[in-house]
C-alpha positions in Angstrom: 78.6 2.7 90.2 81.0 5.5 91.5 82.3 8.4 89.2 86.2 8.6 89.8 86.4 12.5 90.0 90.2 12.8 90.7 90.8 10.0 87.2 88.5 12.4 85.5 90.0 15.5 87.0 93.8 14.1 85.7 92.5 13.6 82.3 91.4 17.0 81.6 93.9 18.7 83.3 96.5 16.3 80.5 94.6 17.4 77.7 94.4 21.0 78.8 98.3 20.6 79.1 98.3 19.1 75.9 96.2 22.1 74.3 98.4 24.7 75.8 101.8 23.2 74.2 100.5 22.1 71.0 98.9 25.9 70.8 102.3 27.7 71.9 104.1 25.5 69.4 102.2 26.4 66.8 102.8 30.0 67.5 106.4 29.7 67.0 106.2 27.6 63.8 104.1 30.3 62.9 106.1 32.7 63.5 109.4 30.9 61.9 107.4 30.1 58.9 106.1 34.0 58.4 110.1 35.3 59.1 111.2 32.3 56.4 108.5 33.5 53.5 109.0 37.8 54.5 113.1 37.1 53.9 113.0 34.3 51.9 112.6 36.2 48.4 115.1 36.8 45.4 114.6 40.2 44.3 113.7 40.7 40.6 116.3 42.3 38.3 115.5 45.5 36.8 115.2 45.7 33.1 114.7 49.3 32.9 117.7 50.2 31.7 117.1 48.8 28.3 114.1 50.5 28.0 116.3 54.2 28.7 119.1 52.8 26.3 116.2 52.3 23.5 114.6 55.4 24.2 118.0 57.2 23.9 118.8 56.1 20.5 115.9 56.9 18.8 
């Protein structure tokens, strides 16, 4: 029984292919994903100033 080098050589090089993109696309989700939670944020009201009003009255 013969080894088919050049089948076995085709496979590898598809799943080395297939490595590479799924890697590079996981980068940019990545990346989209970190940009979407850094700017994605509601920022919190202050509620100092009731604290001055309350501290002026007394």
């Amino acid at each position: 029984m013969e080894i088919n080098w050049i089948i076995i050589a085709i496979v590898v090089a598809v799943v080395i292919v297939l490595i590479v993109f799924t890697t590079k696309k996981n980068q940019k989700e990545k990346k989209k994903l970190t940009d979407l939670l850094n700017n994605d944020f509601k920022k919190a009201e202050e509620e100092d100033s009731d604290f001055d009003n309350n501290a002026s009255e007394r």
